[in-house]
C-alpha positions in Angstrom: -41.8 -219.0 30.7 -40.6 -216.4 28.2 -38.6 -214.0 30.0 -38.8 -211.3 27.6 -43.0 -211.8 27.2 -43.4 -211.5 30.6 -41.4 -209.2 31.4 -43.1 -207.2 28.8 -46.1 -207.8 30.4 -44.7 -206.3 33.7 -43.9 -203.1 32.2 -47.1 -203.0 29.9 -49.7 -203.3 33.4 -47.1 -200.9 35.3 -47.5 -198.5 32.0 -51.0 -198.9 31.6 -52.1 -198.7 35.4 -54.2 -202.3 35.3 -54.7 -205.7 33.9 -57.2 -205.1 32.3 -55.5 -202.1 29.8 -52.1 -203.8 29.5 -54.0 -206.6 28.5 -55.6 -204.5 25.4 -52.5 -203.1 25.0 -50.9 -206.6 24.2 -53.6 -207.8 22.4 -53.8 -211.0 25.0 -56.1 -212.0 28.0 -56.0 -210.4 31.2 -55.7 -213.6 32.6 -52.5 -214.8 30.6 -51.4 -211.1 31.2 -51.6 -211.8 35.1 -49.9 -215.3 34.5 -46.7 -213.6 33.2 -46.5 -211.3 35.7 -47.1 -214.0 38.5 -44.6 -216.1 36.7 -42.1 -213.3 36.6 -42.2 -212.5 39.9 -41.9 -216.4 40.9 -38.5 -216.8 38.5 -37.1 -213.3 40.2 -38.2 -215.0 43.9 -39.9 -211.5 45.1 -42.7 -209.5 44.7 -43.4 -206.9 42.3 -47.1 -205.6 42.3 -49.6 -205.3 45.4 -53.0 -205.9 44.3 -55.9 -204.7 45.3 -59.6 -204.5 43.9 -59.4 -201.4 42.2 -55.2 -200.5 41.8 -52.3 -202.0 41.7 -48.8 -200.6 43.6 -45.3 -201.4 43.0 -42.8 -202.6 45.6 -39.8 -201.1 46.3 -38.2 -204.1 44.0 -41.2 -203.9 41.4 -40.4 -200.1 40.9 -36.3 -200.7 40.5 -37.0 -203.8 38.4 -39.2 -201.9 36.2 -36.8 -198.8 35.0 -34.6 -201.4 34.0 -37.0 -203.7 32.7 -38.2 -200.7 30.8 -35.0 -200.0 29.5 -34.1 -203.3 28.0 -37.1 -203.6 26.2 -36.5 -200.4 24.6 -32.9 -201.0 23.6 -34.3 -204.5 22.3 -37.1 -202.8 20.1 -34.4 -200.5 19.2 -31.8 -203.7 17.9 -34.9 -205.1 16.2 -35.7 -201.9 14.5 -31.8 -201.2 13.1 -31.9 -204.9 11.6 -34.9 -204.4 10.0 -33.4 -200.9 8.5 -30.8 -202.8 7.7 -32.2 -205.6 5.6 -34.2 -202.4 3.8 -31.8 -199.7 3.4 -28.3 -200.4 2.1 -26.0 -199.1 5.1 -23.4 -200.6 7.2 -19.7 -201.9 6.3 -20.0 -204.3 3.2 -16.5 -206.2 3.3 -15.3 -207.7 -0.3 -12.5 -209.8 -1.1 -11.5 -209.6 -4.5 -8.5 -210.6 -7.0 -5.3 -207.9 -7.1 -4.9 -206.9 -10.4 -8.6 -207.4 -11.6 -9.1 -204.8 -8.0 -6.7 -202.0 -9.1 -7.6 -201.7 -12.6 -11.1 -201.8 -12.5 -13.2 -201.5 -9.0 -12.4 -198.5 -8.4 -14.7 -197.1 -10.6 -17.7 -199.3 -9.7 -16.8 -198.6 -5.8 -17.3 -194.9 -6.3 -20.2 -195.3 -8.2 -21.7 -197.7 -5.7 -20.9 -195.2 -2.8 -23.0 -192.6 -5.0 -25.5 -194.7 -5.4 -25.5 -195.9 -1.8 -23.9 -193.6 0.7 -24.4 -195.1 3.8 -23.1 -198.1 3.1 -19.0 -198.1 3.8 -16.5 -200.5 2.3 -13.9 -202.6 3.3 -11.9 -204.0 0.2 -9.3 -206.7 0.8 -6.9 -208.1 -2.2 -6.0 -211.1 -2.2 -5.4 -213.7 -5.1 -6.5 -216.9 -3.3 -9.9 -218.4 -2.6 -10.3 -217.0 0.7 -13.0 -218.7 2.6 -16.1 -216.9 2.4 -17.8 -217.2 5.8 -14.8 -218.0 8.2 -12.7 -214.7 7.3 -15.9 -212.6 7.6 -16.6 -211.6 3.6 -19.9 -210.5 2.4 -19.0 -211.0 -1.2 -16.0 -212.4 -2.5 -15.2 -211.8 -5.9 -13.4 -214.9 -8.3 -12.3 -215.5 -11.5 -11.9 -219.2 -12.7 -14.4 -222.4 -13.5 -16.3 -222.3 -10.5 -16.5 -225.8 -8.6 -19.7 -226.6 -6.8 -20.1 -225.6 -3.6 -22.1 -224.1 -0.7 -21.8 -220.8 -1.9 -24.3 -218.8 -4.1 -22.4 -217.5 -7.3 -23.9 -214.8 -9.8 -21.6 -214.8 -13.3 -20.6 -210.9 -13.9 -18.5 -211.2 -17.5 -16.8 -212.9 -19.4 -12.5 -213.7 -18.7 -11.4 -214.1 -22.2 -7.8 -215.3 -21.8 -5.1 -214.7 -24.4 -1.7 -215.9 -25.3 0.5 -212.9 -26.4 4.3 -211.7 -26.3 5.7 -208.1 -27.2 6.7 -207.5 -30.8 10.3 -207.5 -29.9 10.8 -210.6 -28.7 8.7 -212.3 -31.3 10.8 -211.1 -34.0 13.9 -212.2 -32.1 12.8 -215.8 -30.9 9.9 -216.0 -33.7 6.2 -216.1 -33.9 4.5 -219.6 -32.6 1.8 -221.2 -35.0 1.0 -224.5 -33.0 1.2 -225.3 -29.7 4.2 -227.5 -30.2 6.1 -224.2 -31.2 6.3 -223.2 -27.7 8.8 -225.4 -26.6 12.0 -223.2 -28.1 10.1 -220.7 -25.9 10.1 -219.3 -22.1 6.6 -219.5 -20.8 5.6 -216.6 -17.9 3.2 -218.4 -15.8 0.7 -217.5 -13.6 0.6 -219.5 -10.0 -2.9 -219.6 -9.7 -4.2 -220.7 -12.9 -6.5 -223.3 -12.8 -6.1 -224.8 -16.4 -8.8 -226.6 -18.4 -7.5 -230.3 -19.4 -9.3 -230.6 -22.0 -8.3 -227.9 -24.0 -5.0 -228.8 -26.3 -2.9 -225.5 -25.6 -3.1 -226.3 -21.9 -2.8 -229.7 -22.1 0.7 -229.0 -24.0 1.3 -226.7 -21.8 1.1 -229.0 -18.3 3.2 -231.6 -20.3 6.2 -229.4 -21.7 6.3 -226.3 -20.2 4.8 -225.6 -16.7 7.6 -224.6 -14.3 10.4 -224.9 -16.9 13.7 -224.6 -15.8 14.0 -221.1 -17.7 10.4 -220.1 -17.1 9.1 -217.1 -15.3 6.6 -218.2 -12.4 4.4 -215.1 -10.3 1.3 -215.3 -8.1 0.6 -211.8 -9.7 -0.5 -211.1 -13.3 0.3 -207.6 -13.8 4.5 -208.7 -13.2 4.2 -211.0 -15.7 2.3 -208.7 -17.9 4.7 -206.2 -17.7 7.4 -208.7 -17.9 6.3 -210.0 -21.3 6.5 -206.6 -22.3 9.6 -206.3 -21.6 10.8 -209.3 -23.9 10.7 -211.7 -20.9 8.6 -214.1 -23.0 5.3 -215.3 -23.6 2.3 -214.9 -21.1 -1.2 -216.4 -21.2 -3.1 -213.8 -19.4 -6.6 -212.2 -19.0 -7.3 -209.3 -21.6 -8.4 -207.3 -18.5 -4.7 -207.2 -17.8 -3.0 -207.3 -21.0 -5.8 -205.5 -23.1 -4.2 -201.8 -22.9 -0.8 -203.1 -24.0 -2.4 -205.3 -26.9 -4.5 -202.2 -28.0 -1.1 -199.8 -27.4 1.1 -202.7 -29.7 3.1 -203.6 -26.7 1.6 -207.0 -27.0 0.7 -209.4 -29.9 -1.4 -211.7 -29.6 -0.6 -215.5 -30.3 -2.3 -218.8 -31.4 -5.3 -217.2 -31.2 -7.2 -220.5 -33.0 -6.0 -221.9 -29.8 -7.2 -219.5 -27.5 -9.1 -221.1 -23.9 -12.5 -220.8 -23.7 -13.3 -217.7 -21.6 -13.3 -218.1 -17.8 -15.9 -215.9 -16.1 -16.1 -213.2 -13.3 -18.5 -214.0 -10.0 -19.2 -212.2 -7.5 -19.7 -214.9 -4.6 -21.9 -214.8 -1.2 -23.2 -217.4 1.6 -27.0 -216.8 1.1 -29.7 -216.5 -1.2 -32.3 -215.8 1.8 -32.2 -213.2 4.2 -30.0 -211.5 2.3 -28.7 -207.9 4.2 -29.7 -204.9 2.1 -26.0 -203.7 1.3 -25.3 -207.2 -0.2 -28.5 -207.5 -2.3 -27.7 -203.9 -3.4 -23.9 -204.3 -4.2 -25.2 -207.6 -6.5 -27.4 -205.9 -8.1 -25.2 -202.7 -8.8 -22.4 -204.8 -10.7 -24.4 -207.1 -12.6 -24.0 -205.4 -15.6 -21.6 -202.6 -14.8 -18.7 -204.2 -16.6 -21.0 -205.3 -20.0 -20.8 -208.0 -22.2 -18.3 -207.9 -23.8 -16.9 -205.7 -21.0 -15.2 -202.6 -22.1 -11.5 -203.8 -21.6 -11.8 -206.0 -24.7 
């Protein structure tokens, strides 16, 4: 027995005053109708309904059990209504984890607009650097930056990463300017914890051999310090143009070895499901595809 069907039924012949109209009602037969309720009142072990040729009369448990019967049916229509509004509305709290720096220097901007665009949908941003795992830690959307591996997760490509190699003015005319890869050695390299480097590719393949974690390196989970470090003569940084772009553009920065430069990584934004997919997530998708261009603005 379905619980919920027959107790649907209940209320429905209570409602409607007979079998016979509940049964319309339900769009089922007045027989099955009658099953339920017999089959409810066997489960509960008491009776609801007296019968009688032309009526039918609750019992003192029939009429309790039916204002609360009543009741949960409505607050369950009512759950089944708000998650179908939400699956068609954008609304609720859409929680996104995204890189630091890439976070403050550029989502603020699509946030707000999103929010304009979509006011009933609230956010919860969370920063974080590493790959934080989607579904256990309770993301809708996590955006990365990298080669993305294969996985369970969907991922949607957003822009371009173009990674350069630069150092301020300064300290380039102190040390000198690189013009291979080998020329780094008489230098100190400001690396970046997290980078995932591409072995195939002969400036990070030099760099793994010679210079990662140097004795007189600089080593930060956090871009931006190593950004501003190189502008302060620190040494050299390879570093997304998202980051270093305003200092390059300001001369702060020179780039380096650009023949060498990495192929670009890319921006995803990254989700659990391609089905079913709740309104505010489709939405938020959808919104920043785009929003950044390609090329985006920063270079």
């Amino acid at each position: 027995m379905d619980r919920i069907d027959a107790m649907r039924a209940f209320v429905t012949v209570v409602n409607e005053g007979n079998f016979t109209r509940a049964a319309d009602r339900l769009n089922l037969s007045a027989q099955l109708v009658s099953k339920y309720v017999s089959q409810l009142e066997q489960h509960l072990g008491v009776r609801l309904l007296n019968r009688t040729t032309r009526k039918i009369h609750l019992t003192e448990a029939g009429a309790s059990y039916h204002l609360r019967a009543q009741q949960v049916l409505n607050d369950i229509d009512d759950m089944e209504s708000h998650i179908g509004d939400l699956q068609t509305q954008a609304q609720g709290l859409l929680r996104i984890s995204a890189p630091v720096s890439f976070a403050i220097r550029h989502m603020a901007p699509l946030l707000n607009a999103f929010q304009k665009a979509h006011p009933a949908v609230g956010i919860d941003l969370q920063l974080n650097d590493r790959k934080v795992d989607v579904v256990e830690e309770g993301f809708d959307i996590a955006l990365r930056i990298g080669h993305l591996k294969s996985s369970s997760l969907i991922a949607k490509r957003i822009a371009p990463i173009r990674l350069v190699m630069c150092a301020s003015p300064a300290y380039l005319k102190q040390q000198g300017t690189p013009l291979r890869p080998e020329d780094l050695k008489n230098h100190r390299y400001l690396h970046y914890s997290y980078m995932e480097p591409d072995p195939s590719h002969s400036l990070y393949r030099w760099l793994n051999r010679h210079r990662q974690g140097g004795n007189n390196d600089m080593i930060s989970n956090n871009g931006d310090v190593l950004v501003e470090a190189a502008i302060a003569g620190a040494g050299i940084a390879l570093q997304p143009t998202f980051i270093s772009g305003s200092a390059i553009k300001a001369g702060k920065l020179k780039v380096i070895l650009p023949e060498h430069e990495p192929e670009p990584l890319g921006l995803y934004v990254v989700y659990a499901h391609r089905q079913l997919l709740a309104s505010k997530v489709r939405s938020f998708i959808d919104f920043i595809d785009g929003f950044y261009g390609d090329p985006p603005y920063w270079d």
